[in-house]
C-alpha positions in Angstrom: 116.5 94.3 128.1 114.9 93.9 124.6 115.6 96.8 122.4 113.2 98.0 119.1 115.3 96.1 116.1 117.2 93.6 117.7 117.0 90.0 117.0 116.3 87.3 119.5 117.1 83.6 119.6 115.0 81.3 121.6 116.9 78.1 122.7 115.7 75.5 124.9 117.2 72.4 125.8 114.4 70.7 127.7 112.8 67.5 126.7 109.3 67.8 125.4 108.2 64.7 127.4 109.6 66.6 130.5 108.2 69.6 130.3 104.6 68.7 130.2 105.5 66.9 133.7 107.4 69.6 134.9 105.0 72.8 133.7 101.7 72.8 133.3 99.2 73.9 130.3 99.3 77.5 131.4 103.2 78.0 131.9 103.5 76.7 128.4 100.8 78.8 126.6 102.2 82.0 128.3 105.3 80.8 126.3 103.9 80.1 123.2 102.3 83.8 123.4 105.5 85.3 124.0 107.3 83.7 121.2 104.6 84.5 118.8 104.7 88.5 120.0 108.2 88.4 119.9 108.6 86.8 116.6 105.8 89.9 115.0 107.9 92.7 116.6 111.4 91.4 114.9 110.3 90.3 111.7 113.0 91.8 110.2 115.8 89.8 111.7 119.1 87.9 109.7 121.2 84.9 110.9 123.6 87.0 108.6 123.3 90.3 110.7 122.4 92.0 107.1 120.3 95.5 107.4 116.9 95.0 106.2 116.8 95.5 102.8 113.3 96.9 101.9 112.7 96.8 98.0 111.9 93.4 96.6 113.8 92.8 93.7 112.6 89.5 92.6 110.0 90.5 90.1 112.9 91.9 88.1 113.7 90.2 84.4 117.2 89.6 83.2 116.7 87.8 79.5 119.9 89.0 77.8 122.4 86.5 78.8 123.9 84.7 75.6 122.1 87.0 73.4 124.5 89.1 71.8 122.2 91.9 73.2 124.2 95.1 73.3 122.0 97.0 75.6 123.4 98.1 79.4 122.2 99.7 82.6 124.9 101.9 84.1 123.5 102.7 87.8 125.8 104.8 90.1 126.2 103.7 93.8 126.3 107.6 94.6 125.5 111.2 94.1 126.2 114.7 95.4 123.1 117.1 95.2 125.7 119.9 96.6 125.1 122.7 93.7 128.3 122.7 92.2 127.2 120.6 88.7 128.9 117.8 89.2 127.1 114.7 89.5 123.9 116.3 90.8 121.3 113.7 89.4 120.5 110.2 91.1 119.5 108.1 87.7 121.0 105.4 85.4 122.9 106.0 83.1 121.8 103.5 79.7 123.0 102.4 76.2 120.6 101.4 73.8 117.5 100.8 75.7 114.4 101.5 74.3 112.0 102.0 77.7 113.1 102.4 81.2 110.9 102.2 84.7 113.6 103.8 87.1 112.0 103.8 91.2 113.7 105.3 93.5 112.9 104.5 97.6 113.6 105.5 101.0 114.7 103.6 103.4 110.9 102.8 104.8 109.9 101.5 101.6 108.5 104.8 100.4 108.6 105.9 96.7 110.2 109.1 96.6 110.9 109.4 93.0 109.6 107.0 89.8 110.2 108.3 86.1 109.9 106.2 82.6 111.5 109.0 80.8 115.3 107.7 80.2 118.0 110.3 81.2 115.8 111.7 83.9 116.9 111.2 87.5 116.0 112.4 91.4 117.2 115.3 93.5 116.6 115.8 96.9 115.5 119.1 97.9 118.6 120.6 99.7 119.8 120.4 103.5 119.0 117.0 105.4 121.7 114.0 106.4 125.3 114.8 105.5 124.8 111.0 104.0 121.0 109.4 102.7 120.4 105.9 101.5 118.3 104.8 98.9 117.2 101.9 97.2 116.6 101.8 93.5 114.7 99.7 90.9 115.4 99.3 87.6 113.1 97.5 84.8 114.3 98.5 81.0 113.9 97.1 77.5 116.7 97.0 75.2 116.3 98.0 71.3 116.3 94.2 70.5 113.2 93.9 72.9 115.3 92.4 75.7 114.7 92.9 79.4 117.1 94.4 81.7 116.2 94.1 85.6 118.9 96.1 88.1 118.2 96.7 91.6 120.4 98.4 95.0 121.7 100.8 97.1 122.4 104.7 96.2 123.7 107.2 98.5 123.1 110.8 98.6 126.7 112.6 100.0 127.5 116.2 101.2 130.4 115.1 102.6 133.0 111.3 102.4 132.4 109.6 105.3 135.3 107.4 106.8 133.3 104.0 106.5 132.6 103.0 103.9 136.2 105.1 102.5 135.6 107.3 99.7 137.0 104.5 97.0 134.0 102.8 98.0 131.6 105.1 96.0 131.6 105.3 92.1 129.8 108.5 90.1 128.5 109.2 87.2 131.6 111.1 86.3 133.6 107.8 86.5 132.2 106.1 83.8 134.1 105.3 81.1 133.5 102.5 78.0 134.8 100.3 80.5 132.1 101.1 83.6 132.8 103.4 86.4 136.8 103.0 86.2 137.5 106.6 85.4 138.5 109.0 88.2 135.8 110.9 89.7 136.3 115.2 90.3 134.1 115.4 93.2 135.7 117.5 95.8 133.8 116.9 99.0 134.7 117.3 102.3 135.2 114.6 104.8 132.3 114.3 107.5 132.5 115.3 110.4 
């Protein structure tokens, strides 16, 4: 049984010279139909088994590398719209940038947020998942005119889920000069 989202490999180890004697034309055409449907209706298969990753990144632009360029990009990997003041606000965090694009998606490729005003971030309207991913996009440009591309995963949290652990995720209260190696204060619960 074939199940919506599952990948398929097709492997055959029957000569080609044999199977035109064994099978004829119409045998092989209903074949080549079925591989090409089946091929349309899993086009987001990986060898790897990685989830399907929906934001295209490669437009981004990275030219600060051996440039002395002192501009950075600090992007969360989480946040807990919960209420309580503490890292409310999905957004990235900068040092001396100059202009920011900052997207933010769902996972179906939907903008749900976009801002170019730095310092200003995303929050979900309350109730939903216990756990929400996102995908973000970053394009900047630093004070000496550099660019600065950053793209990835965010996750909105109610609650610590058991996998990934809760050292997994770093907040916006855990950075520090050094990046997000401070301790975080978030209290939440563990999910259910």
């Amino acid at each position: 049984m074939v199940v919506a989202g599952q990948c398929l490999t097709f492997i055959t180890k029957t000569k080609p010279r044999n199977f035109f004697k064994r099978y004829h034309m119409k045998l092989f055409f209903s074949l080549i139909t079925l591989l090409v449907l089946s091929a349309s209706l899993f086009t987001h298969c990986s060898k790897s088994g990685a989830p399907y990753k929906p934001v295209n990144c490669d437009s981004l632009v990275t030219d600060t590398l051996g440039s002395g360029d002192n501009g950075r990009i600090f992007m969360p990997n989480a946040f807990s719209p919960n209420g309580d003041g503490l890292n409310e606000i999905c957004r990235p965090i900068t040092q001396n940038i100059d202009s920011i694009q900052f997207t933010l998606y769902d996972e179906f490729n939907r903008v749900v947020f976009t801002t170019n005003v730095l310092g200003q971030g995303f929050i979900p309207t309350p109730g939903g998942l216990a756990v929400k991913k996102y995908y973000y996009k970053i394009q900047a440009t630093t004070l000496a005119h550099k660019k600065i591309g950053v793209c990835g995963e965010v996750y909105s949290l109610t609650c610590f889920t058991a996998n990934p652990p809760k050292s997994f995720y770093y907040f916006e209260d855990m950075l520090t000069p050094n990046g997000f190696t401070g301790p975080t204060a978030e209290t939440l619960a563990t999910c259910p």
